[in-house]
N, C-alpha and C positions, 0 to 999 in steps of 0.2 A: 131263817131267811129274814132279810132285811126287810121292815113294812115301810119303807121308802124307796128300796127296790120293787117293790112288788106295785107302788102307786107310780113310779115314774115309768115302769113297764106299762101298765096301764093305757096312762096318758100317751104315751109313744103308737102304743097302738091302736089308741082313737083316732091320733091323727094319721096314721097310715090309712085305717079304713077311710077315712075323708078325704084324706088326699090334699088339706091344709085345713087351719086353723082360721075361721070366717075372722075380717075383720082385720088379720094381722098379716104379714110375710113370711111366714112358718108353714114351709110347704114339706112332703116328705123326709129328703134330705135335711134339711133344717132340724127337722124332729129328731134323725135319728143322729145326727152329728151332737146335738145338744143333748138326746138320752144317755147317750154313752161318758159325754163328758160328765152329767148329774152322776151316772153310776159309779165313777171314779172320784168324785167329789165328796158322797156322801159314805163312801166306801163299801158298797157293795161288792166291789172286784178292784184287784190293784192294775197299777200299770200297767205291771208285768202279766198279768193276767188278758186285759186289754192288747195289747199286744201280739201275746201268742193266739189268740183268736181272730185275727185275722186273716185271711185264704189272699196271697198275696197274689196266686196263680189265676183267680177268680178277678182281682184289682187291674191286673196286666192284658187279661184277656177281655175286660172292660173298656179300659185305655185304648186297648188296640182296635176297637169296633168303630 
C-alpha cells in the first residue's frame, strides 16, 4: 500500500469528520473531489480504476432528489 495513499486517506477523512477545513473553502465535497484526484495523481489507483468505482445508479438517484 501506497503511504501517500494512506496519508491522503487520512486527511480526507479528517475533513469529513469536520465537515470543512477552518480558515479555507474546503468543505466535504471539496475534500473528497480533490482526494480522489491526489489518488490518481500520485498513483494509488489508475483512472480506470477510478472509474469503475463509481455507482452511477447512486449519481442518478442523487440528481434525481
Amino acid at each position: 500500500m501506497h503511504a501517500a495513499a494512506v496519508v491522503l486517506f487520512a486527511l480526507t477523512y479528517i475533513v469529513f469528520a469536520f465537515g470543512k477545513v477552518p480558515g479555507t473553502r474546503i468543505d466535504r465535497p471539496t475534500a473528497a473531489f480533490a482526494g480522489a484526484v491526489l489518488m490518481i495523481a500520485v498513483g494509488a489507483i489508475t483512472p480506470r480504476q477510478a472509474l469503475e468505482s463509481i455507482d452511477f445508479n447512486t449519481i442518478i438517484l442523487l440528481f434525481a432528489m
